[in-house]
N, CA, C and O atoms as CSV, one atom per row, in Angstrom:
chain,resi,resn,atom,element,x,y,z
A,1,UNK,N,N,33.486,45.266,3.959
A,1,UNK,CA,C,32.099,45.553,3.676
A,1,UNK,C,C,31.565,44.521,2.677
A,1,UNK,O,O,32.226,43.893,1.851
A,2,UNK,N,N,30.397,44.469,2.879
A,2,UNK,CA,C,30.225,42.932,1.773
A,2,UNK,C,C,29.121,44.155,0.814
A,2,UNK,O,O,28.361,45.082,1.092
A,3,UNK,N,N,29.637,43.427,-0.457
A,3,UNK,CA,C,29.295,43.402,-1.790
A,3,UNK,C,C,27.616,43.117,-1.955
A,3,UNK,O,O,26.899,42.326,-1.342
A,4,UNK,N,N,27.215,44.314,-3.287
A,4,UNK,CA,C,25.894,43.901,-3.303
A,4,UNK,C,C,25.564,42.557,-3.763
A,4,UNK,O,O,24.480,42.050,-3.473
A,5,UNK,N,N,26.820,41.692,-4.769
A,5,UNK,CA,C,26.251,39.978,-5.316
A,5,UNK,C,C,26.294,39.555,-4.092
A,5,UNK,O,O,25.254,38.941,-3.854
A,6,UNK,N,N,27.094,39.589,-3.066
A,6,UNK,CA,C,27.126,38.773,-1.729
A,6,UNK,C,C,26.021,38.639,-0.644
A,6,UNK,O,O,25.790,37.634,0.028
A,7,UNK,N,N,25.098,40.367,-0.574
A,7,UNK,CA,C,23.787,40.127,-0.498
A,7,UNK,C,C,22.563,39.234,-1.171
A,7,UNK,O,O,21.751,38.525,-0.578
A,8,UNK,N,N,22.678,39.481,-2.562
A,8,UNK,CA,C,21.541,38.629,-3.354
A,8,UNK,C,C,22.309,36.762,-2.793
A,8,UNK,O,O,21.984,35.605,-2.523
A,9,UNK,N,N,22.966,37.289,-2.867
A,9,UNK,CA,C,23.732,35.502,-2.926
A,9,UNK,C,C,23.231,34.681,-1.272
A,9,UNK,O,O,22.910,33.510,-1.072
A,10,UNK,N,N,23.338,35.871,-0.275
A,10,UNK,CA,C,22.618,35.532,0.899
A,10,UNK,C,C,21.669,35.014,1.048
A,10,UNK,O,O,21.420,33.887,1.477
A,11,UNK,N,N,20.643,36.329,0.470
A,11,UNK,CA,C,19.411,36.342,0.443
A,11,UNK,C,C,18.659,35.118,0.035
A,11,UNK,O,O,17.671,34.668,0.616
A,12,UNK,N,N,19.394,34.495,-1.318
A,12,UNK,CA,C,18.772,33.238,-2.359
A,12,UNK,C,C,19.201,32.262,-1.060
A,12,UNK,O,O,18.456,31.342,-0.724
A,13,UNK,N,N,20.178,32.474,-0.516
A,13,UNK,CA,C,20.554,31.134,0.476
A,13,UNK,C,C,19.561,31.185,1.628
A,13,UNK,O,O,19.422,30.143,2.270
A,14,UNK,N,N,18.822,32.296,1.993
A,14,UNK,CA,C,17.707,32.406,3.088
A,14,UNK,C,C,16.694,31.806,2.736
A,14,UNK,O,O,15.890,31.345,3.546
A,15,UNK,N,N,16.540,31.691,1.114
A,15,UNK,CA,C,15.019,31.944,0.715
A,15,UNK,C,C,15.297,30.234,0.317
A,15,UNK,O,O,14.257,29.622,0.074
A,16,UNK,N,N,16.266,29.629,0.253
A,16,UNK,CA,C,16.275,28.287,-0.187
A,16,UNK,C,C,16.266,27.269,1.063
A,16,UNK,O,O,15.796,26.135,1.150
A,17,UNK,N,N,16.968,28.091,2.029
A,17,UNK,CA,C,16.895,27.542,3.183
A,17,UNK,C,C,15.468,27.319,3.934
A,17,UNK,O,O,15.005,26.197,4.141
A,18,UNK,N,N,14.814,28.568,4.326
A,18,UNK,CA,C,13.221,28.671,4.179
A,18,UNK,C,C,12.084,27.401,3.669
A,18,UNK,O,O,11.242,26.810,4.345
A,19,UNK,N,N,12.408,27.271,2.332
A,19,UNK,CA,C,11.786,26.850,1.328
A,19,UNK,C,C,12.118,24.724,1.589
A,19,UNK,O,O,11.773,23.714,0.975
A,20,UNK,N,N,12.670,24.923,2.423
A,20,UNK,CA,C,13.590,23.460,2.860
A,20,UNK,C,C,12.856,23.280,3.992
A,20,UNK,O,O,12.822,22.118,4.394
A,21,UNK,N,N,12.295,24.042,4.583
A,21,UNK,CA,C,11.929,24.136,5.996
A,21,UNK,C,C,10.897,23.274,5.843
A,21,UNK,O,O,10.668,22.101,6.135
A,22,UNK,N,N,10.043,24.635,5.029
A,22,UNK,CA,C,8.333,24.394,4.875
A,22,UNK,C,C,8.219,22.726,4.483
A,22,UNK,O,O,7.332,21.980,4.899
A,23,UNK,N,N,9.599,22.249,3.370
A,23,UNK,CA,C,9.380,20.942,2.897
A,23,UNK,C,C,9.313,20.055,3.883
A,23,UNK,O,O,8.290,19.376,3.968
A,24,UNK,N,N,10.301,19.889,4.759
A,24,UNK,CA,C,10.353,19.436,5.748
A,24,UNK,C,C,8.707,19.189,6.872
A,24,UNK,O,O,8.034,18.200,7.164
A,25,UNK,N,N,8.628,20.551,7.185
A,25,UNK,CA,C,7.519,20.730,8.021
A,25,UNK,C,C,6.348,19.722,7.276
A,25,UNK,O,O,5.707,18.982,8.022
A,26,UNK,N,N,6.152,19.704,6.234
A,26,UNK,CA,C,4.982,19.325,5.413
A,26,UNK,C,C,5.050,17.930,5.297
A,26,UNK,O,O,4.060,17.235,5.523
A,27,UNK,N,N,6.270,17.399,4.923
A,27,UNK,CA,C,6.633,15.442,4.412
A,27,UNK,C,C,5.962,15.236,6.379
A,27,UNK,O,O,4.882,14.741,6.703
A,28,UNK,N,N,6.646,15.595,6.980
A,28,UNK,CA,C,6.959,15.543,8.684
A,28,UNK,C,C,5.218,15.303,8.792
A,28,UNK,O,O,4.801,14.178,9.069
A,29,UNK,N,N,4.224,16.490,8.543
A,29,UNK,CA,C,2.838,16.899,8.678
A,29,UNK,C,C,2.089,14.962,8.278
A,29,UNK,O,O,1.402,14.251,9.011
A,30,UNK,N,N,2.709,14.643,6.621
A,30,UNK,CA,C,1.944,13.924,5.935
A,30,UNK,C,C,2.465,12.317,6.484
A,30,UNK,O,O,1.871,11.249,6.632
A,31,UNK,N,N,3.487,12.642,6.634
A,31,UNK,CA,C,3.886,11.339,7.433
A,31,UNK,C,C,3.214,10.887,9.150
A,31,UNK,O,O,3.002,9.689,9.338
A,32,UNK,N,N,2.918,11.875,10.305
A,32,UNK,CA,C,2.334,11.746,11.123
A,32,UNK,C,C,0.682,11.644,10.944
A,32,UNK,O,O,-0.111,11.183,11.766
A,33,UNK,N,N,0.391,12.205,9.635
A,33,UNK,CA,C,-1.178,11.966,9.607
A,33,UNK,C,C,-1.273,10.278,8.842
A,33,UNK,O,O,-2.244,9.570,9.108
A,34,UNK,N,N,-0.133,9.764,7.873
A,34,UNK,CA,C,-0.125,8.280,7.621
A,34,UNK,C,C,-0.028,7.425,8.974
A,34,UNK,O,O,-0.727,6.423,9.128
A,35,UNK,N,N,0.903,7.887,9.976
A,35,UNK,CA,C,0.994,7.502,10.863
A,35,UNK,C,C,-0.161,7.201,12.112
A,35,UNK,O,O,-0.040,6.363,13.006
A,36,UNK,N,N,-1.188,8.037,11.919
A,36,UNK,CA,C,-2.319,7.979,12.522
A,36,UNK,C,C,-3.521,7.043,12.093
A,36,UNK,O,O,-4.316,6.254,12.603
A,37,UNK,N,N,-3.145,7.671,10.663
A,37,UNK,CA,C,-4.445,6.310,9.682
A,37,UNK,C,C,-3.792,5.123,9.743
A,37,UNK,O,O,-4.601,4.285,9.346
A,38,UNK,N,N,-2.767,4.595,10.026
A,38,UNK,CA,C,-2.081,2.909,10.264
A,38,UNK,C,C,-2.346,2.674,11.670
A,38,UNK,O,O,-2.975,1.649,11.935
A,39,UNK,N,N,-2.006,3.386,12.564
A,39,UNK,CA,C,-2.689,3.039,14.282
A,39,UNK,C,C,-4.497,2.965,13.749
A,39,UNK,O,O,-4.929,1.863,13.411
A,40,UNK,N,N,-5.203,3.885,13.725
A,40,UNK,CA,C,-6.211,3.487,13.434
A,40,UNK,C,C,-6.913,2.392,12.758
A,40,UNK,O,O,-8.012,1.922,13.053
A,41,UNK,N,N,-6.145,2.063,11.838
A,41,UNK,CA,C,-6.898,0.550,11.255
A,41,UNK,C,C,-6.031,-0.562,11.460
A,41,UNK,O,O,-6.268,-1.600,10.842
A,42,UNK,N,N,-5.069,-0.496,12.232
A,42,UNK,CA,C,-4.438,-1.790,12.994
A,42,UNK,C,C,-5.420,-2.015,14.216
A,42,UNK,O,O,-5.883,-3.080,14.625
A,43,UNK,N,N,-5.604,-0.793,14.666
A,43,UNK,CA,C,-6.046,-0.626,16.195
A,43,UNK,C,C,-7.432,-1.511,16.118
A,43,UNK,O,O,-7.885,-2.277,16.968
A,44,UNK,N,N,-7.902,-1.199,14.968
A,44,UNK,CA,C,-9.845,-1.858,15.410
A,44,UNK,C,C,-9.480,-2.727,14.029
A,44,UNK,O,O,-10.324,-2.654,13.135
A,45,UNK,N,N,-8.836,-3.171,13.894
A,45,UNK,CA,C,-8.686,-4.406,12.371
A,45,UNK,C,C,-9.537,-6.043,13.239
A,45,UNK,O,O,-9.334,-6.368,14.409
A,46,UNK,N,N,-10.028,-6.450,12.704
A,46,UNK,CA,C,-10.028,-8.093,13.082
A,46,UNK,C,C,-8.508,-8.758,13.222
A,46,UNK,O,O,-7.425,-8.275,12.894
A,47,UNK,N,N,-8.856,-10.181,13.892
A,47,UNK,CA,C,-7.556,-11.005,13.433
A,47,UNK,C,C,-8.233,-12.225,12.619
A,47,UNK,O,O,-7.822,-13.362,12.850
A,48,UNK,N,N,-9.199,-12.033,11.728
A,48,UNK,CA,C,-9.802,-12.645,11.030
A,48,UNK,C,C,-9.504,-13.996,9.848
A,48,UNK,O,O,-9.794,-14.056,8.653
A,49,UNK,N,N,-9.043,-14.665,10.447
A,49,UNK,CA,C,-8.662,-15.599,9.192
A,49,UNK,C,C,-9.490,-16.362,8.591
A,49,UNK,O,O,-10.216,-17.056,9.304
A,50,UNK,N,N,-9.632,-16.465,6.955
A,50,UNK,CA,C,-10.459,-17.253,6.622
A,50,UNK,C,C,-9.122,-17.936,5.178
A,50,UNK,O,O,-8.136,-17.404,4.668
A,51,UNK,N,N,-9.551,-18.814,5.051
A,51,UNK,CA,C,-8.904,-20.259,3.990
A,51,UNK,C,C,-10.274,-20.483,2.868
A,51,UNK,O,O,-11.311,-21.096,3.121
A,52,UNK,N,N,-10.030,-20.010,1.994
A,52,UNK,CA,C,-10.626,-20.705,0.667
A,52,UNK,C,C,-9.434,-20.962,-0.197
A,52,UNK,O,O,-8.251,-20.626,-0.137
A,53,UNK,N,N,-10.349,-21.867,-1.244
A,53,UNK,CA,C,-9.808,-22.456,-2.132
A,53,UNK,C,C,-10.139,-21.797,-3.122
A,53,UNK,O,O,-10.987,-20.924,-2.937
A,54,UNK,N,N,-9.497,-22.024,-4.717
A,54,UNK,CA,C,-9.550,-21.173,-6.025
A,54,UNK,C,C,-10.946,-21.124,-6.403
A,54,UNK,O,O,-11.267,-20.097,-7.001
A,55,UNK,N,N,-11.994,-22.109,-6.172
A,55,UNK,CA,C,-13.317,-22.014,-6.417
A,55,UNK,C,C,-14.118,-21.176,-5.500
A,55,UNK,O,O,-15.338,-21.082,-5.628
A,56,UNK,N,N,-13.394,-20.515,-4.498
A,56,UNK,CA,C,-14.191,-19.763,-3.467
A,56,UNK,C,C,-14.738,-20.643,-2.531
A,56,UNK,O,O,-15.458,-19.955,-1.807
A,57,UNK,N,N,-14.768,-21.727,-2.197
A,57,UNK,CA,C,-15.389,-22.385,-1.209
A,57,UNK,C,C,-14.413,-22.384,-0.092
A,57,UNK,O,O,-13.201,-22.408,-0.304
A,58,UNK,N,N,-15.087,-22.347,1.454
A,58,UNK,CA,C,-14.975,-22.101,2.612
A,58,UNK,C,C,-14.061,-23.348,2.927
A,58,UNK,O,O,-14.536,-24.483,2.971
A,59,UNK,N,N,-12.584,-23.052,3.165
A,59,UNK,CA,C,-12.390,-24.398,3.892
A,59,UNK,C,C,-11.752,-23.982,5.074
A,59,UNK,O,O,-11.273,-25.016,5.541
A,60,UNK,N,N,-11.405,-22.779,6.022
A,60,UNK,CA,C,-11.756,-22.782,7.590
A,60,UNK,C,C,-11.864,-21.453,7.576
A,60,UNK,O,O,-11.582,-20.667,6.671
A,61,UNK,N,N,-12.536,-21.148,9.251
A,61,UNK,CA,C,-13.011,-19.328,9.040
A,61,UNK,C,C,-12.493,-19.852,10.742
A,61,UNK,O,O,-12.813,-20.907,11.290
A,62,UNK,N,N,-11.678,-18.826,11.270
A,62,UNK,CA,C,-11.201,-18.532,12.692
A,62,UNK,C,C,-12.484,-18.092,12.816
A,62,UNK,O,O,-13.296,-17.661,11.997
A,63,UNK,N,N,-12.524,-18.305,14.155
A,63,UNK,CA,C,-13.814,-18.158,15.401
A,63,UNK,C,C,-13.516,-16.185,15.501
A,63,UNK,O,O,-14.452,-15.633,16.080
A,64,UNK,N,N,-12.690,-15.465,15.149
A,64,UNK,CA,C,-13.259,-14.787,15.352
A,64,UNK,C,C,-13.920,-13.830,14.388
A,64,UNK,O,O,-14.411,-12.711,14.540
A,65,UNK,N,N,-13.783,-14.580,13.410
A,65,UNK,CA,C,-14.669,-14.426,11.963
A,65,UNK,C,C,-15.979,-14.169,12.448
A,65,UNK,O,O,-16.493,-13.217,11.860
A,66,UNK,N,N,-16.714,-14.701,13.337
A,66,UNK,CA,C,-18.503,-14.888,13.724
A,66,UNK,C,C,-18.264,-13.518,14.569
A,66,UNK,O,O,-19.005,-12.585,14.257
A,67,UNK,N,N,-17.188,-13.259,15.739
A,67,UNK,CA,C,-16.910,-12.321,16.270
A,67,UNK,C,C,-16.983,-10.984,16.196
A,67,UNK,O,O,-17.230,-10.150,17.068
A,68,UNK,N,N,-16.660,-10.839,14.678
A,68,UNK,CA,C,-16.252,-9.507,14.164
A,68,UNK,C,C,-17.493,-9.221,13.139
A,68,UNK,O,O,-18.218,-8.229,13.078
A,69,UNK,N,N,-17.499,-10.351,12.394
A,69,UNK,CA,C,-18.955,-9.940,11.990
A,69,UNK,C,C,-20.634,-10.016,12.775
A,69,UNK,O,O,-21.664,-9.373,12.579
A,70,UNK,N,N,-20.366,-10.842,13.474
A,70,UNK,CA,C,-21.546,-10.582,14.388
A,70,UNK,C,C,-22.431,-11.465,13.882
A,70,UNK,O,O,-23.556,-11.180,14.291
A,71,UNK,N,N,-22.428,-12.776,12.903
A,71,UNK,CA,C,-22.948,-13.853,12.091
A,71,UNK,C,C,-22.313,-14.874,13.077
A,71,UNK,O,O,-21.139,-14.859,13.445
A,72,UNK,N,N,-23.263,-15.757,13.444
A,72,UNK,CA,C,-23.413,-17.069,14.028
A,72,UNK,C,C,-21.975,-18.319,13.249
A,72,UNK,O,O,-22.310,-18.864,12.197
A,73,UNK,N,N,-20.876,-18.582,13.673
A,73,UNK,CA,C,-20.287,-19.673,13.189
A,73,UNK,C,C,-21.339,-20.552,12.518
A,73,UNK,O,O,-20.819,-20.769,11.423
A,74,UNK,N,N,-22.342,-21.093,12.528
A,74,UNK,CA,C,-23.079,-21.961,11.802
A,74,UNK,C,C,-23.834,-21.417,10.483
A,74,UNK,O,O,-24.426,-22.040,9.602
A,75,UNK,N,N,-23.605,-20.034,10.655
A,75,UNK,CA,C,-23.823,-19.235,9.186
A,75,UNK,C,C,-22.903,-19.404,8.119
A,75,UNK,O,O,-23.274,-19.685,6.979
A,76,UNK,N,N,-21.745,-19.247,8.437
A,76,UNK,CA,C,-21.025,-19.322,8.080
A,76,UNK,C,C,-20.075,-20.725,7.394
A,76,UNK,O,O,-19.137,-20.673,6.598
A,77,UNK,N,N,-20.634,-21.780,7.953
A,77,UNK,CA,C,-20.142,-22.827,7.309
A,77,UNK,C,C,-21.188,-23.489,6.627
A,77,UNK,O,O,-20.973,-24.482,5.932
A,78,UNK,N,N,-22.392,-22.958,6.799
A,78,UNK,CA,C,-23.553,-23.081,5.744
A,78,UNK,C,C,-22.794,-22.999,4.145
A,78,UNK,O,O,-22.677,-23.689,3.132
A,79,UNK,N,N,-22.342,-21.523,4.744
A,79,UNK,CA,C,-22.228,-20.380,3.559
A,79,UNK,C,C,-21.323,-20.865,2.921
A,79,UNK,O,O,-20.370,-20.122,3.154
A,80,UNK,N,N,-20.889,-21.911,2.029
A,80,UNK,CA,C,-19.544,-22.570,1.880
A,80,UNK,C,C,-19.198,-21.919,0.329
A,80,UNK,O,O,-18.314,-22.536,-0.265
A,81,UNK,N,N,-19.742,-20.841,-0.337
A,81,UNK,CA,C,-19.000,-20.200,-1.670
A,81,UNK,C,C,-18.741,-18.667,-0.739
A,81,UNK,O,O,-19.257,-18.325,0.325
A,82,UNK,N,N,-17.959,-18.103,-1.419
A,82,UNK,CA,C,-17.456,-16.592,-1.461
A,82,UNK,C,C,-18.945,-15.824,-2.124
A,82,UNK,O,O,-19.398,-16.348,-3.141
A,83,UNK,N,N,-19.661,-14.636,-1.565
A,83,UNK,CA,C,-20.073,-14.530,-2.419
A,83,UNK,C,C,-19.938,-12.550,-2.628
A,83,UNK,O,O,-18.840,-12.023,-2.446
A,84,UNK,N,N,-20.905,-11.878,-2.925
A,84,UNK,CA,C,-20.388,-10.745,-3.282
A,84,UNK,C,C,-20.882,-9.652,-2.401
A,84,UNK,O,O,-20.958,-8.426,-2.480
A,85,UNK,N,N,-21.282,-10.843,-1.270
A,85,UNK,CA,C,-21.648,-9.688,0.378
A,85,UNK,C,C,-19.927,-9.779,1.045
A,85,UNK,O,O,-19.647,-9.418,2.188
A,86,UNK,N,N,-19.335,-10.107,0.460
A,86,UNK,CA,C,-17.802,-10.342,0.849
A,86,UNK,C,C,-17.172,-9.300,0.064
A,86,UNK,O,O,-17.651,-8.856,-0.980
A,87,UNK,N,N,-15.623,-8.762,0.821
A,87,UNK,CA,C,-15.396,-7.884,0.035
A,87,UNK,C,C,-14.747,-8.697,-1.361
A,87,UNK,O,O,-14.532,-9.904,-1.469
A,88,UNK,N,N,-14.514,-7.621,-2.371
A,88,UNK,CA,C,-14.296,-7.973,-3.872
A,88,UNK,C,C,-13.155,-8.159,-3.823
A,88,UNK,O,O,-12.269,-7.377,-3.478
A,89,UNK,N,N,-13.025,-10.061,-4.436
A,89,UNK,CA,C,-11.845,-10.488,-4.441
A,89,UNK,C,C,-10.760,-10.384,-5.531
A,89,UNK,O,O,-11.334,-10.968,-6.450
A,90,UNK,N,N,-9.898,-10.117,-5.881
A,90,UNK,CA,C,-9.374,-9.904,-7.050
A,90,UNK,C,C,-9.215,-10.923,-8.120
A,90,UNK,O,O,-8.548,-11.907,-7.801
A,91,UNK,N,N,-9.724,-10.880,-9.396
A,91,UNK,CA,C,-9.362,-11.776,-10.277
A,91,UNK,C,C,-8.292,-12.734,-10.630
A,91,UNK,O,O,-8.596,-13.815,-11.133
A,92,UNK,N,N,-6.843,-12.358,-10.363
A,92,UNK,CA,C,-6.042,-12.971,-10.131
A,92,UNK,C,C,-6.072,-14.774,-8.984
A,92,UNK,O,O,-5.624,-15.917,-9.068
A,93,UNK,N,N,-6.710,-14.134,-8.263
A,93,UNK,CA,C,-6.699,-15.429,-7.325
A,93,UNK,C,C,-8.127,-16.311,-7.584
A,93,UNK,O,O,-8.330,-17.353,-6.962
Protein backbone atom coordinates (compact mmCIF):
# COMPACT_ATOMS: atom_id res chain seq x y z
CA UNK A 1 0.00 0.00 0.00
CA UNK A 2 1.73 3.26 -0.62
CA UNK A 3 2.29 5.72 2.10
CA UNK A 4 0.71 9.09 2.60
CA UNK A 5 4.65 11.00 1.91
CA UNK A 6 4.60 8.78 -1.28
CA UNK A 7 1.34 10.43 -2.34
CA UNK A 8 2.40 14.15 -1.68
CA UNK A 9 5.75 13.08 -3.24
CA UNK A 10 3.63 11.98 -6.44
CA UNK A 11 1.51 14.55 -6.50
CA UNK A 12 4.61 17.43 -6.38
CA UNK A 13 6.02 15.14 -9.28
CA UNK A 14 2.53 15.69 -11.30
CA UNK A 15 2.39 19.22 -10.52
CA UNK A 16 6.16 19.75 -11.64
CA UNK A 17 5.72 17.71 -14.47
CA UNK A 18 2.54 19.82 -15.57
CA UNK A 19 4.28 22.98 -14.88
CA UNK A 20 7.18 21.72 -17.55
CA UNK A 21 4.56 21.23 -19.98
CA UNK A 22 2.91 24.63 -19.98
CA UNK A 23 6.83 25.82 -20.23
CA UNK A 24 7.36 23.99 -23.01
CA UNK A 25 4.00 24.71 -24.75
CA UNK A 26 4.74 28.51 -24.31
CA UNK A 27 8.93 28.84 -25.38
CA UNK A 28 7.34 26.33 -28.47
CA UNK A 29 4.15 29.24 -28.81
CA UNK A 30 6.99 32.25 -28.73
CA UNK A 31 9.38 30.67 -30.86
CA UNK A 32 6.80 29.88 -33.84
CA UNK A 33 5.38 33.42 -33.54
CA UNK A 34 9.49 34.68 -33.91
CA UNK A 35 9.39 32.33 -36.52
CA UNK A 36 6.63 33.99 -38.42
CA UNK A 37 7.88 37.66 -37.84
CA UNK A 38 11.46 36.45 -39.63
CA UNK A 39 9.46 34.81 -42.77
CA UNK A 40 7.59 37.94 -42.84
CA UNK A 41 10.30 40.49 -43.11
CA UNK A 42 12.67 38.29 -45.13
CA UNK A 43 9.69 37.58 -47.31
CA UNK A 44 8.92 41.39 -48.50
CA UNK A 45 12.65 42.79 -47.38
CA UNK A 46 14.43 44.57 -50.46
CA UNK A 47 17.79 43.25 -51.76
CA UNK A 48 18.79 46.78 -51.53
CA UNK A 49 22.33 47.68 -51.57
CA UNK A 50 23.64 50.94 -51.09
CA UNK A 51 27.76 51.94 -50.44
CA UNK A 52 28.49 55.18 -48.66
CA UNK A 53 31.35 56.49 -47.35
CA UNK A 54 32.05 57.93 -43.57
CA UNK A 55 30.85 61.40 -44.81
CA UNK A 56 27.53 59.91 -45.96
CA UNK A 57 27.98 60.47 -49.55
CA UNK A 58 26.48 58.07 -52.17
CA UNK A 59 29.07 55.99 -53.78
CA UNK A 60 26.74 53.09 -55.45
CA UNK A 61 22.90 52.34 -54.86
CA UNK A 62 21.82 48.75 -56.66
CA UNK A 63 19.09 49.33 -59.21
CA UNK A 64 16.87 47.93 -57.03
CA UNK A 65 17.19 50.72 -54.64
CA UNK A 66 14.82 53.02 -57.31
CA UNK A 67 12.73 49.67 -57.28
CA UNK A 68 11.78 49.41 -53.84
CA UNK A 69 11.54 52.84 -53.20
CA UNK A 70 9.71 53.86 -56.11
CA UNK A 71 12.34 57.14 -56.69
CA UNK A 72 13.75 57.44 -60.18
CA UNK A 73 17.69 56.12 -60.22
CA UNK A 74 18.48 59.75 -61.29
CA UNK A 75 17.07 60.92 -57.90
CA UNK A 76 19.05 59.27 -56.34
CA UNK A 77 22.45 59.98 -57.58
CA UNK A 78 21.46 63.61 -57.49
CA UNK A 79 20.99 62.90 -53.87
CA UNK A 80 24.71 62.25 -53.15
CA UNK A 81 24.61 62.97 -48.91
CA UNK A 82 22.63 60.57 -46.51
CA UNK A 83 20.07 62.57 -45.29
CA UNK A 84 17.40 62.17 -42.49
CA UNK A 85 14.50 60.97 -44.99
CA UNK A 86 16.83 57.83 -44.67
CA UNK A 87 16.57 55.60 -41.93
CA UNK A 88 18.76 56.77 -38.72
CA UNK A 89 22.17 55.83 -39.10
CA UNK A 90 24.06 55.04 -36.09
CA UNK A 91 26.75 57.25 -34.74
CA UNK A 92 29.34 54.86 -34.64
CA UNK A 93 29.74 54.64 -38.40
Amino acid sequence: MIEHWQWIALGALVIAVVCQEIRVRRIHSESKKCEELFQIVTGNAADMIALVDVKGNRLYNSPRTSESSGTPRRNWERRRRLTRSTPTIDSRF
